[in-house]
ZAMARGU-4260 file (C-alpha; in steps of 0.2 Angstrom, whole numbers, plus 5000, padded with zeros to 4 digits):
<rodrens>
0) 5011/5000/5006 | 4999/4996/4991 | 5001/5003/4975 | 4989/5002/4960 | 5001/4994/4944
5) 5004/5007/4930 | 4998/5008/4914 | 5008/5012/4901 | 5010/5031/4895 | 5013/5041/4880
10) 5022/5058/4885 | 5017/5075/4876 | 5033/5084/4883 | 5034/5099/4896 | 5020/5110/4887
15) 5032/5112/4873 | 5047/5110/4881 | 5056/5094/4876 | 5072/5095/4883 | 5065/5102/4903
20) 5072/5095/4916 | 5061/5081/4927 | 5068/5085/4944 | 5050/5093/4948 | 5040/5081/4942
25) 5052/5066/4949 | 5051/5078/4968 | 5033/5077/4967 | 5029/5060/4966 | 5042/5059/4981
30) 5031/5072/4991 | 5015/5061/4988 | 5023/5044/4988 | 5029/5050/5006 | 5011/5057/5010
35) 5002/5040/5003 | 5014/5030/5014 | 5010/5040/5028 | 4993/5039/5027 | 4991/5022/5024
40) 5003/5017/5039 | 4995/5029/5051 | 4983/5015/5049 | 4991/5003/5061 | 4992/5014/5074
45) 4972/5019/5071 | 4969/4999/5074 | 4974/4998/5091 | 4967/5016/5096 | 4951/5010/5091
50) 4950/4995/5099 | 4954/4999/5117 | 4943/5018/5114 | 4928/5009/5107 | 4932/4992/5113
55) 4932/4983/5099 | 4936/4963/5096 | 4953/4962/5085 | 4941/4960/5070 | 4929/4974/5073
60) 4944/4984/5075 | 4950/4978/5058 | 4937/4986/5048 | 4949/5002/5048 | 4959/4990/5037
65) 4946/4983/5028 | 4937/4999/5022 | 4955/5006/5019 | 4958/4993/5008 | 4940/4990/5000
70) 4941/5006/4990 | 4955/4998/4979 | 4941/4986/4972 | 4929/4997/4971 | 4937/5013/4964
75) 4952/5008/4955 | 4941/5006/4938 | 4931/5023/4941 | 4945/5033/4947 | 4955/5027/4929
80) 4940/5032/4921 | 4942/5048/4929 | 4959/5053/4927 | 4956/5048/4909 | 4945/5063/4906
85) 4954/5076/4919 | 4972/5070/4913 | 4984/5065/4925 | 4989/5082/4933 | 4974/5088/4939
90) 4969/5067/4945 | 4983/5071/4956 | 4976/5087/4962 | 4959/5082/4964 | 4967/5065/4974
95) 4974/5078/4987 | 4959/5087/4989 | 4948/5070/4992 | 4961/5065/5005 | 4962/5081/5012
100) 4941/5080/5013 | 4944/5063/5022 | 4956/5068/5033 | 4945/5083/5039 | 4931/5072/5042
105) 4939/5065/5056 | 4937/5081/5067 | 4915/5078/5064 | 4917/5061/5068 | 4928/5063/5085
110) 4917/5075/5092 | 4901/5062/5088 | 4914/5048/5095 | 4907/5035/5083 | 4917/5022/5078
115) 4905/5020/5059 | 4908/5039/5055 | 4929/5035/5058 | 4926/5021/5045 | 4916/5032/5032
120) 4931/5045/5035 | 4944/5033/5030 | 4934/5026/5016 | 4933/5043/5010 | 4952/5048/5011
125) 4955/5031/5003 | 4947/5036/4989 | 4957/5049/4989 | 4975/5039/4989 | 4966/5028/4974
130) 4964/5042/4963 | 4985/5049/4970 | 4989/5031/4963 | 4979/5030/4946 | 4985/5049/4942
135) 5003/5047/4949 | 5009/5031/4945 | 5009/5033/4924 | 5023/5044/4927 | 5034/5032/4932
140) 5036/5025/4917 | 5043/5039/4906 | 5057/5044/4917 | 5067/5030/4912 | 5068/5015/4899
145) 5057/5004/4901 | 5068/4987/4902 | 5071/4997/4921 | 5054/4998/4926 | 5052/4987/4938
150) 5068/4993/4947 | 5063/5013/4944 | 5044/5007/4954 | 5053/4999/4966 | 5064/5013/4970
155) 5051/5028/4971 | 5042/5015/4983 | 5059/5017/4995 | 5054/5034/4994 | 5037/5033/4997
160) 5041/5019/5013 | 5049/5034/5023 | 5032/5040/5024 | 5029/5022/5032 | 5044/5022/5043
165) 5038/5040/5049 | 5019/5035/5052 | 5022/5022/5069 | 5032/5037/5076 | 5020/5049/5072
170) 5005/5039/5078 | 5012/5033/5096 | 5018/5054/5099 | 5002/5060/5095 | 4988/5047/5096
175) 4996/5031/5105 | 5004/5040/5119 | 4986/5046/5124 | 4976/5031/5125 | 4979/5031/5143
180) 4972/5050/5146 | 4951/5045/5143 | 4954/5055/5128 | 4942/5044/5119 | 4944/5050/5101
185) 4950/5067/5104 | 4968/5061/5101 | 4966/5061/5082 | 4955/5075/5080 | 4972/5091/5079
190) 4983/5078/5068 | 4971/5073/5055 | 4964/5091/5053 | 4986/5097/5051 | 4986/5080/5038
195) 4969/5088/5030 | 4978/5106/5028 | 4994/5097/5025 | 4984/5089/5009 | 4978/5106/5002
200) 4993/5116/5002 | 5001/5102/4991 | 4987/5099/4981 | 4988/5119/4977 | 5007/5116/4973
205) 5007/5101/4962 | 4992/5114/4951 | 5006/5126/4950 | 5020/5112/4945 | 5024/5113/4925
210) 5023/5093/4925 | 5025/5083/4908 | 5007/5081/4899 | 5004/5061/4898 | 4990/5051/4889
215) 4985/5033/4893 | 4991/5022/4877 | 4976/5011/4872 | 4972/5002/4857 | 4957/4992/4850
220) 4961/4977/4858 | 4962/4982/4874 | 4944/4988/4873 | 4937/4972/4865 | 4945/4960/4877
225) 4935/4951/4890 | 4942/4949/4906 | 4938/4930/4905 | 4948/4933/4891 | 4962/4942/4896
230) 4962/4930/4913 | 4970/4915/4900 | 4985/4925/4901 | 4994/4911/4912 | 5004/4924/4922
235) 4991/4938/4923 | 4978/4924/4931 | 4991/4918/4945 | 4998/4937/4948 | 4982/4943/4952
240) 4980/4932/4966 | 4998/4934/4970 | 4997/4953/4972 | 4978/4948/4983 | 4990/4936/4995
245) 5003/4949/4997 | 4995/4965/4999 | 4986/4953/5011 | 5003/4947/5021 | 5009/4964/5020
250) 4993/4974/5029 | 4988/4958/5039 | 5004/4959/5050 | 5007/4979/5050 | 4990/4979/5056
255) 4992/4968/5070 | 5009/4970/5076 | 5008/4983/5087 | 4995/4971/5097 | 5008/4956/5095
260) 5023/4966/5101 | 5013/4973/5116 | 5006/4956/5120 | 5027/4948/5118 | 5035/4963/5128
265) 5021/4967/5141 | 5022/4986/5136 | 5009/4999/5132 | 5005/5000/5114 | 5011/5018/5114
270) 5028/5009/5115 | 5023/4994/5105 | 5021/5005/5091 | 5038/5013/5090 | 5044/4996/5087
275) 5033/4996/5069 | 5042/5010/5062 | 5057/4997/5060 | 5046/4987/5049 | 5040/4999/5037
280) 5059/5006/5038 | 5067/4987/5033 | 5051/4987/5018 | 5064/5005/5013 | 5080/4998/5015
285) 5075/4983/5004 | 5069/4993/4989 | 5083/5002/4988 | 5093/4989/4988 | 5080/4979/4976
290) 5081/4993/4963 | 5098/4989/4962 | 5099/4971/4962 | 5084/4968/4952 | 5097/4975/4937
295) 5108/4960/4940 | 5098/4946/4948 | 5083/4936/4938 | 5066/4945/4948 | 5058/4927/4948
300) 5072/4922/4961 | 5073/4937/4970 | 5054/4935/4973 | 5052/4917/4980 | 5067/4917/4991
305) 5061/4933/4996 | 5042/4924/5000 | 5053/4908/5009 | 5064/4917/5022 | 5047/4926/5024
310) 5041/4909/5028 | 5054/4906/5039 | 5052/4922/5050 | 5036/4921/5055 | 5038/4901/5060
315) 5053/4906/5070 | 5044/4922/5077 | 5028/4912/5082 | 5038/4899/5091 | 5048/4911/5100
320) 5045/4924/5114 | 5052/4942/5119 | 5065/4952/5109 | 5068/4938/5095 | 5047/4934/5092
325) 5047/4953/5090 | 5064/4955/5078 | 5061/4940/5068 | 5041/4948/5064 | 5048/4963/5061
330) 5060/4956/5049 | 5048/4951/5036 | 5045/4969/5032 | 5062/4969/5024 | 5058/4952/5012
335) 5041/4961/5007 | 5051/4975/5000 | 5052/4972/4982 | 5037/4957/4983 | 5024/4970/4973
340) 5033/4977/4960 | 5040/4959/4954 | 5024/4953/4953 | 5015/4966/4947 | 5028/4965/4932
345) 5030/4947/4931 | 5007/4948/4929 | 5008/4960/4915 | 5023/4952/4906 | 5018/4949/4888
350) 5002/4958/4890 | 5006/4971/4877 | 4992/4982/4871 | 4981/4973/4885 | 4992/4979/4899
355) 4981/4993/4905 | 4966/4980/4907 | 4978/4970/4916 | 4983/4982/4928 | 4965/4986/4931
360) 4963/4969/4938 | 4980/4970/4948 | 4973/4986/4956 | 4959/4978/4962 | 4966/4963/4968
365) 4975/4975/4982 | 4955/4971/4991 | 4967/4958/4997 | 4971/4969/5011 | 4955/4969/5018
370) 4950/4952/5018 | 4965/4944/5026 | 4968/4957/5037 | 4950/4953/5045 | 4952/4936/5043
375) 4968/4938/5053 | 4958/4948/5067 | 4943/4935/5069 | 4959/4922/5071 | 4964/4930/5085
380) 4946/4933/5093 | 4944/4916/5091 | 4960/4906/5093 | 4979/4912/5095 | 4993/4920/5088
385) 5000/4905/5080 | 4986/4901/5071 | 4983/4919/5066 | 5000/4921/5059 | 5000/4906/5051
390) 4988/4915/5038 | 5001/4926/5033 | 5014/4913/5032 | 5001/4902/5019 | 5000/4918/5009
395) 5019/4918/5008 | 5018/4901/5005 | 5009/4904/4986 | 5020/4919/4984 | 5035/4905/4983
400) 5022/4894/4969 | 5023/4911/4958 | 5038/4915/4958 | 5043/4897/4956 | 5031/4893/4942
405) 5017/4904/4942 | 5024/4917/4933 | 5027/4907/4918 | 5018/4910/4905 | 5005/4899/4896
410) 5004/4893/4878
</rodrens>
């Protein structure tokens, strides 16, 4: 799952109350971490629906990915604009609510059955997950020091990936599992309009929650600085397109596999899909045990050895058939677990008072996911499997270049 980087925070206290515990504020950016997660996965199972419902080419039915994804180049300015005049609190309530909206919009457009109505949706409750990131993400940094940020982000992303490891189970019970009924798009009218309430009653919650009062930290600088100027920050101009190749691996493959198991095993996608959940599940295991080892182990070695038995999978998967095409696919779930959060910190690394502006160009690098992810699909129209996975495997590839060199910094 994609997350917009952070910006760095200055904390006003519990309304007063310095010494207040965090457990509510750290329980609810577990609640929407798990809801982002499940949202942005239940995507993967929404790719192969669409395409046998609406017969759709593997590109046409990418553009689920690609609006999804979109959104983060096109709102993650605006929605930090936003937040900056609502505060962080209520940016988290109003994210809800804008989910909740694009969620709900899925029960208009199954009853019209159009495919460009599902897409408006999604882009919609996109929007929505942009503004849960932008509002929710600052509060990372405060509950802990920062020399253990990177560590901390990774860690609330293990939360957030049970949400993801959830999402392919939820999707083949209640949407998969009817593809073969001529439901045509009724299957995902009840469980986006249960997600929809779902949305609102948490976004009535969180309004309720005594959470810490934050503030964006800015200075002069930051607000004079070009972006061609901030782009001659050696490690911020190669991170950017790190996080665009990653986010693109990352969505690109969890998009597609379902297809790929279903095409390897000769099973119905309803099945296929079960099989996902173990790749969003090793993404969880491996930022658990990322927040741990990234205290001990240099993140710069973690990351492109991480990237090469990437690499490594996807040629051996590609090569292969049956069980160990499938396992070895899968796999790669577990060596993208802690790949966003190094780089992102790796990116911003001597940034300073221009690391908000930074992470604004971070965020909107996530777009990655839509590009590759398309590119992908229109592979597989027009060639194979090998070929289209070897796109993947290329963005792996300059992964390995950053975390080798890239992330060095320039004079």
């Amino acid at each position: 799952m994609a997350n917009i980087p952070m910006q760095k925070v200055l904390s006003a206290g519990y309304d007063g109350e310095e010494n207040k515990s965090y457990t509510p504020a750290l329980m609810s950016l577990a609640v929407l971490y798990f809801m982002m997660g499940l949202l942005t996965c239940l995507n993967d199972t929404l790719v192969p629906f669409f395409k046998k419902g609406f017969n759709l080419s593997y590109s046409e039915s990418s553009l689920v990915q690609f609006y999804f994804f979109l959104t983060y180049a096109i709102m993650s300015i605006p929605a930090g604009k936003i937040v900056e005049r609502i505060g962080y609190k209520n940016g988290m309530v109003l994210g809800f609510s804008v989910a909740a909206l694009g969620a709900a919009l899925f029960f208009p457009a199954s009853l019209m059955h159009q495919y460009y109505l599902f897409l408006a949706a999604l882009f919609v409750l996109a929007i929505g997950i942009v503004l849960l990131q932008v509002a929710a993400n600052p509060y990372i940094t405060i509950l802990g020091p920062a020399k253990t940020a990177s560590s901390r982000l990774t860690l609330i992303q293990g939360i957030g990936s049970l949400g993801t490891t959830v999402a392919p189970v939820f999707g083949a019970y209640f949407i998969l599992s009817r593809l073969e009924d001529n439901a045509s798009s009724d299957a995902v009218r009840y469980p986006y309009i249960g997600i929809a309430l779902v949305l609102l009653v948490i976004a009535m919650a969180v309004y309720n929650m005594s959470l810490p009062n934050l503030r964006a930290e800015t200075g002069e600088k930051d607000k004079s600085m070009s972006i061609a100027g901030i782009m001659k920050f050696r490690n911020l101009k190669y991170g950017v397109a790190g996080i665009f190749f990653y986010v693109g691996a990352e969505v690109s493959i969890g998009t597609f596999l379902t297809n790929y198991i279903a095409d390897n095993l000769q099973i119905e996608e309803a099945a296929a899909n079960g099989y996902v959940s173990f790749y969003w599940a090793g993404m969880m295991l491996g930022r658990f045990l990322g927040s741990v080892l990234l205290k001990h182990i240099s993140p710069s070695k973690v990351l492109s050895s991480c990237a090469i038995l990437a690499i490594a999978l996807i040629l051996i998967s590609i090569n292969t058939s049956g069980l160990v095409s499938v396992w070895t696919m899968i796999l790669v779930g577990l060596c993208n677990s802690v790949m966003f959060a190094i780089i992102f910190s790796l990116a911003v690394e001597g940034l300073k008072e221009y690391t908000t502006m930074g992470s604004g160009i971070l965020s909107a690098a996530i777009a990655g996911g839509a590009i590759i992810s398309y590119t992908q699909g229109y592979l597989i129209d027009h060639y194979s499997w090998v070929i289209a996975f070897m796109l993947p495997a290329l963005c792996y590839g300059y992964i390995v270049f950053y975390g080798i060199n890239g992330h060095k910094p320039g004079n």
